[in-house]
C-alpha positions as CSV (number, residue, x, y, z in Angstrom):
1,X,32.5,-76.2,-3.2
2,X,32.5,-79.4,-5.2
3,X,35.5,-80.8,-6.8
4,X,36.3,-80.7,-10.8
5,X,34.4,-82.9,-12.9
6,X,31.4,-83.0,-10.2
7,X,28.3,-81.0,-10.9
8,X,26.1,-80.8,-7.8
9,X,22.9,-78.2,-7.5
10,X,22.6,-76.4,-4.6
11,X,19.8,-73.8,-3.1
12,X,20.5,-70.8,-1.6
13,X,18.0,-68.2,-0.3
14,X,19.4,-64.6,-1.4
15,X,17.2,-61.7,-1.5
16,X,14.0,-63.4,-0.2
17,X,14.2,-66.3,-3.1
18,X,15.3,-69.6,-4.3
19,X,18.5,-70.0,-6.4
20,X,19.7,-72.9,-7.9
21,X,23.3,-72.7,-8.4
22,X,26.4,-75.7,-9.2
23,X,29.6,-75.0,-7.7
24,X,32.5,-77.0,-9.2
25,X,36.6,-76.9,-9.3
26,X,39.3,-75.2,-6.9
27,X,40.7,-71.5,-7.4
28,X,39.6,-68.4,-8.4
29,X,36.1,-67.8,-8.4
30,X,34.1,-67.0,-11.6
31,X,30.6,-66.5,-11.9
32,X,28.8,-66.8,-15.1
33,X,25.6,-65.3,-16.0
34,X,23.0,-66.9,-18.6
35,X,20.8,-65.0,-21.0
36,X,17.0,-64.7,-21.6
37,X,15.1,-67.9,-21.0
38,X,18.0,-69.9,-20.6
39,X,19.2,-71.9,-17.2
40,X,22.9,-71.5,-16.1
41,X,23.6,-75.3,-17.2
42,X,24.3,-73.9,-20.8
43,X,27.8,-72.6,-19.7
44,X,28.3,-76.7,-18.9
45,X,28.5,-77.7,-22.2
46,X,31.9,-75.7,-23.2
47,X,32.8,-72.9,-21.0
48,X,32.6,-74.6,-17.4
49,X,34.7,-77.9,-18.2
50,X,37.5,-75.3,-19.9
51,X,37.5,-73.1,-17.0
52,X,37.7,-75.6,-14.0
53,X,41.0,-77.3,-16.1
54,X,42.4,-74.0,-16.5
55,X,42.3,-73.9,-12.1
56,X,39.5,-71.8,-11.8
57,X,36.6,-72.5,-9.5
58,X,33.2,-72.0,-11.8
59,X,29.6,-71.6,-10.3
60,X,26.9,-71.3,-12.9
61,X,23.2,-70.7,-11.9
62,X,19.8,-70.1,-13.1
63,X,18.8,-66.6,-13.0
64,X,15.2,-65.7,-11.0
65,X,12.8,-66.7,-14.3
66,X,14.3,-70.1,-14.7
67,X,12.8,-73.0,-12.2
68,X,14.5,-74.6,-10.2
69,X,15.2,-71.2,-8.9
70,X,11.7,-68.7,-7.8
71,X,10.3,-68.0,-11.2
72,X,8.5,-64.8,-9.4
73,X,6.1,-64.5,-12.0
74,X,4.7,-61.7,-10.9
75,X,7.2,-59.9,-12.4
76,X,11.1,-58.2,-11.3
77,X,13.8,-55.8,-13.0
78,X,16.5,-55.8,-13.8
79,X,18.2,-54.5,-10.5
80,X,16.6,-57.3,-9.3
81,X,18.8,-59.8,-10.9
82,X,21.6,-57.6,-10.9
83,X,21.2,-57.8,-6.7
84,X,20.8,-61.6,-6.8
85,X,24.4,-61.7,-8.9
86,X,25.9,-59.6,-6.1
87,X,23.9,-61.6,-3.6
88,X,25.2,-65.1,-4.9
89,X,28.9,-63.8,-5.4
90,X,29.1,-62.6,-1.2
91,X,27.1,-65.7,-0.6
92,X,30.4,-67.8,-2.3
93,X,32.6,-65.6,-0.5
94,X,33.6,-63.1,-3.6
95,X,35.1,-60.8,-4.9
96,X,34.4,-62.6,-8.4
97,X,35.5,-62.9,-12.3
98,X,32.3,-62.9,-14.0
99,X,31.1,-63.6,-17.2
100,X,27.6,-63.0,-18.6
101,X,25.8,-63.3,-22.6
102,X,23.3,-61.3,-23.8
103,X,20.8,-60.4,-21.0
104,X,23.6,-62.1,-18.8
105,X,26.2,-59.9,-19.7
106,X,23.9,-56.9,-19.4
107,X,23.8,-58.1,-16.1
108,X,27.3,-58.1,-15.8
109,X,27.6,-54.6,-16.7
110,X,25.3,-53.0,-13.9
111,X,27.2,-55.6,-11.5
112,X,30.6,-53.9,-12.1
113,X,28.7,-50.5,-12.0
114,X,26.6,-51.0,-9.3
115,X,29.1,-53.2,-7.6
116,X,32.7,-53.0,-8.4
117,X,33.8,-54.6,-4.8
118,X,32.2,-57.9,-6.0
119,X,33.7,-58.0,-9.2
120,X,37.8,-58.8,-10.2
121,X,37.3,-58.6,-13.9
122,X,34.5,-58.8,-16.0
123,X,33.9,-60.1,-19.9
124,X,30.6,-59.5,-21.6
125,X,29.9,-61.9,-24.7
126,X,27.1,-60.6,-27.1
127,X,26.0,-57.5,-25.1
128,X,24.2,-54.4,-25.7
129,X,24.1,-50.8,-23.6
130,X,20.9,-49.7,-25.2
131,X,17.3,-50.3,-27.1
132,X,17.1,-50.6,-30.6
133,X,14.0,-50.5,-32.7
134,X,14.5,-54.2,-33.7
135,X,14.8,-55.5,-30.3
136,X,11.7,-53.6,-28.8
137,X,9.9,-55.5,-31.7
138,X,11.1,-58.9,-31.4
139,X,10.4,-58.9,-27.6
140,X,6.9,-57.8,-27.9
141,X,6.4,-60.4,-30.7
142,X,8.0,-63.0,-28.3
143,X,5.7,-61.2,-25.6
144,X,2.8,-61.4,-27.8
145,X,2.9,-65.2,-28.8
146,X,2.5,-66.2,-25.3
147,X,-0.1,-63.9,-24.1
148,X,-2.5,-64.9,-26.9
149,X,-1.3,-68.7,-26.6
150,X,0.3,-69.6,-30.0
151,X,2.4,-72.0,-30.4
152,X,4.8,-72.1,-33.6
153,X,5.3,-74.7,-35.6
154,X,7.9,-76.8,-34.5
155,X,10.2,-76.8,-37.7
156,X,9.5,-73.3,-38.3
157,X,10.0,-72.4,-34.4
158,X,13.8,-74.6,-35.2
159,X,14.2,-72.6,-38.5
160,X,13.6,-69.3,-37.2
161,X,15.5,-69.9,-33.9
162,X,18.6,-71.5,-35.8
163,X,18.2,-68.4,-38.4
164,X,18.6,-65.8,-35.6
165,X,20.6,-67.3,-33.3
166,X,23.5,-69.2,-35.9
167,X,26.5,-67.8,-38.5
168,X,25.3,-68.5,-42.0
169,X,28.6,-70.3,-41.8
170,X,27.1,-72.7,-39.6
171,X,24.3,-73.3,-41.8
172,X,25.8,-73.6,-45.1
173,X,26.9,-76.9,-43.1
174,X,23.8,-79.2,-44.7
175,X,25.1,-81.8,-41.5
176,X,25.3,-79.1,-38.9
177,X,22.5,-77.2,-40.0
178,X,20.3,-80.4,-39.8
179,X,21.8,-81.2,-36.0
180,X,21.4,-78.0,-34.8
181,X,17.4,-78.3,-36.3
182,X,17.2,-81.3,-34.1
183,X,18.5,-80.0,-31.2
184,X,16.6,-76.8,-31.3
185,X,13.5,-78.8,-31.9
186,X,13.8,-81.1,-29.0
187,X,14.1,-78.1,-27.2
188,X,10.6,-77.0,-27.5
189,X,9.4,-73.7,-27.3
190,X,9.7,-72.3,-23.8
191,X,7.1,-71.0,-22.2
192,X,6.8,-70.6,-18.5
193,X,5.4,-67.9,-16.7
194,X,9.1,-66.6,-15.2
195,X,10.5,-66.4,-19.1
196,X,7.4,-64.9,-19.9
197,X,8.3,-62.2,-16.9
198,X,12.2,-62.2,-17.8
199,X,10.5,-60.9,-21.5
200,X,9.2,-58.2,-19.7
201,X,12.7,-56.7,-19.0
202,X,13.0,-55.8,-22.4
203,X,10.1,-53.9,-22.3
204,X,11.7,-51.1,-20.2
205,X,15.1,-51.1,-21.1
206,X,17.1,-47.8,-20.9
207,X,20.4,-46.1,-22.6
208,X,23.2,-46.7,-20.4
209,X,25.7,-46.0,-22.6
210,X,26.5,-43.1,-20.3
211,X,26.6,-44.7,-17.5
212,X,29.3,-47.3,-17.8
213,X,31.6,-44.4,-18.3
214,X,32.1,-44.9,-14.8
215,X,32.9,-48.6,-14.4
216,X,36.2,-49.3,-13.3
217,X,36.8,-52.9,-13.0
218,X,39.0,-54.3,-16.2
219,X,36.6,-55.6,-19.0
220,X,36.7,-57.7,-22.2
221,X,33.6,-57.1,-24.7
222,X,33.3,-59.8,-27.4
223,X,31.1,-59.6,-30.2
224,X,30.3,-62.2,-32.3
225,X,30.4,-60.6,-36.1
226,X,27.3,-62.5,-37.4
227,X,25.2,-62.2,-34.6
228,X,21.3,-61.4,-35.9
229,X,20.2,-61.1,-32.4
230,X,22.5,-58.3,-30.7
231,X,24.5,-57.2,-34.0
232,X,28.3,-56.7,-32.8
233,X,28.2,-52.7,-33.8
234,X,26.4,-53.2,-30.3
235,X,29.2,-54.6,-28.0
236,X,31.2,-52.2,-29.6
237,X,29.4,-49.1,-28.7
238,X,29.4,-51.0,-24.8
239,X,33.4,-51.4,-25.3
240,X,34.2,-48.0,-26.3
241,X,31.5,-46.5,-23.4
242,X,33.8,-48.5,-20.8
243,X,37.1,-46.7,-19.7
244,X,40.1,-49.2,-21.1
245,X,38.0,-52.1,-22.3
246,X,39.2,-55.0,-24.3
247,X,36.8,-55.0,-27.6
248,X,37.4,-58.5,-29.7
249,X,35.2,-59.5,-32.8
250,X,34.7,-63.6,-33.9
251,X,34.3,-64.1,-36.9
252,X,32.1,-67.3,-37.8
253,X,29.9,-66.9,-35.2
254,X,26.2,-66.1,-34.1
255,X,24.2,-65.0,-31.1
256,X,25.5,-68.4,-30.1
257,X,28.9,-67.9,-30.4
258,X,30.2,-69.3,-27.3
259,X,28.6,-72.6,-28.7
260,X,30.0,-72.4,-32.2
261,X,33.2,-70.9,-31.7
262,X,34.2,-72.3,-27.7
263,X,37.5,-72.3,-28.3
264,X,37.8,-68.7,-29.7
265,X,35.6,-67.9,-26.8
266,X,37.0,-69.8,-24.1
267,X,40.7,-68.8,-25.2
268,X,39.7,-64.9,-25.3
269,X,38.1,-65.4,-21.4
270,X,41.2,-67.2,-20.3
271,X,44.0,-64.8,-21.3
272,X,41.7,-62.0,-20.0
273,X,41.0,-64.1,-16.8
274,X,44.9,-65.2,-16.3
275,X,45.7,-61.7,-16.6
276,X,43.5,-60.4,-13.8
277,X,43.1,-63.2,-11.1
């Protein structure tokens, strides 16, 4: 393990591929878990530095999909990431708090399903236990643009993303609205073949409502009350599937909640985390 402040990748080989992991801080050991398309160093931004001050020890890494780690192409599921989670976690020596977003925390939940000697505690930001009609049609769409090779505008690509992903509180914000354009933009549109096979998870996507009836680690489900992406009715119907979860609701705050609103987030992870070290 690395000490606070330092972030140095490392490789491990865990169910016959590469991941890409950074280890940093002293104490308890979370695990966080990163959405669609997106690599682990996201969390580094807010949710990392908070984490390792608060004493914990905080490995982030890029799920299979995301070079540097095997981008495997030719396609996986998601038990497949859900094993590379457990894999990491008794590769660092687990048991494990973890925290996942989106396809992350869906991750999360089939962890402390599947796996409930890996996990201490788990908390699921902007998660889902089932398909909707809207999200089978916004993946194949995000399918479909990079099968038949088109390639968005750039400021529309940054308007639509920002629109989906951002509170209108946020945006009303002519300043922030304008950085967050920016930042998006630089961005680009992502596009690999391992995103492209991450998409394809969505694809065949089951309710499992049902099934986290029986997970028994402790859990905090946080929606985010604007989110366009994965609506917070959804987190909710996760939270009152799992025996004794936590539900919270912020207000002000997208799909990318734990960017707008870090403190809100990070405060809600560390009172649940304190409590179940």
């Amino acid at each position: 393990m690395t000490r606070p402040g330092a972030v140095r990748p490392q490789t491990a080989t865990l169910n016959s591929i590469t991941v890409s992991y950074t280890d940093v801080g002293v104490g308890p050991l979370v695990v966080m878990v990163m959405g669609t398309g997106s690599p682990g160093r996201v969390w580094h931004a807010h949710q990392q530095p908070a984490l390792v001050k608060a004493g914990y020890r905080v490995v982030t890494f890029d799920n299979r999909g995301i070079a540097p780690s095997s981008e495997c192409a030719q396609g996986f599921t998601l038990a497949d990431m859900v094993a590379d989670t457990a894999a990491l976690i008794e590769h660092l020596g687990g048991p494990a708090l973890v925290v996942g977003t989106s396809l992350g925390a869906r991750i999360t939940q089939e962890l402390a399903l599947s796996r409930p000697d890996l996990v201490k505690a788990a908390v699921m930001l902007a998660t889902y236990g089932r398909p909707t009609p809207m999200l089978e049609a916004v993946s194949q769409g995000e399918r479909e643009l990079i099968d038949k090779n088109i390639t968005l505008p750039e400021s529309y690509h940054a308007a639509l993303t920002a629109h989906m992903n951002l509170s209108p509180h946020t945006l009303s914000d002519d300043r922030a609205a304008r950085d967050w354009l920016d930042i998006i933009g630089f961005s680009g549109q992502t596009r690999s073949p391992g995103v492209r096979a991450q998409l394809d998870l969505h694809d065949r996507e089951q309710n499992r409502l049902a099934a986290y009836r029986a997970i028994a680690v402790p859990c905090l489900v946080v929606g985010f009350a604007d989110d366009r992406t994965l609506p917070p009715y959804l987190a909710k119907e996760v939270a009152e599937a799992i025996p004794g979860a936590v539900h919270r609701v912020i207000e002000r705050a997208g799909h990318y909640g734990y960017i707008e609103r870090p403190d809100e987030v990070n405060s809600l992870i560390l009172e649940f985390f304190d409590s179940n070290r």
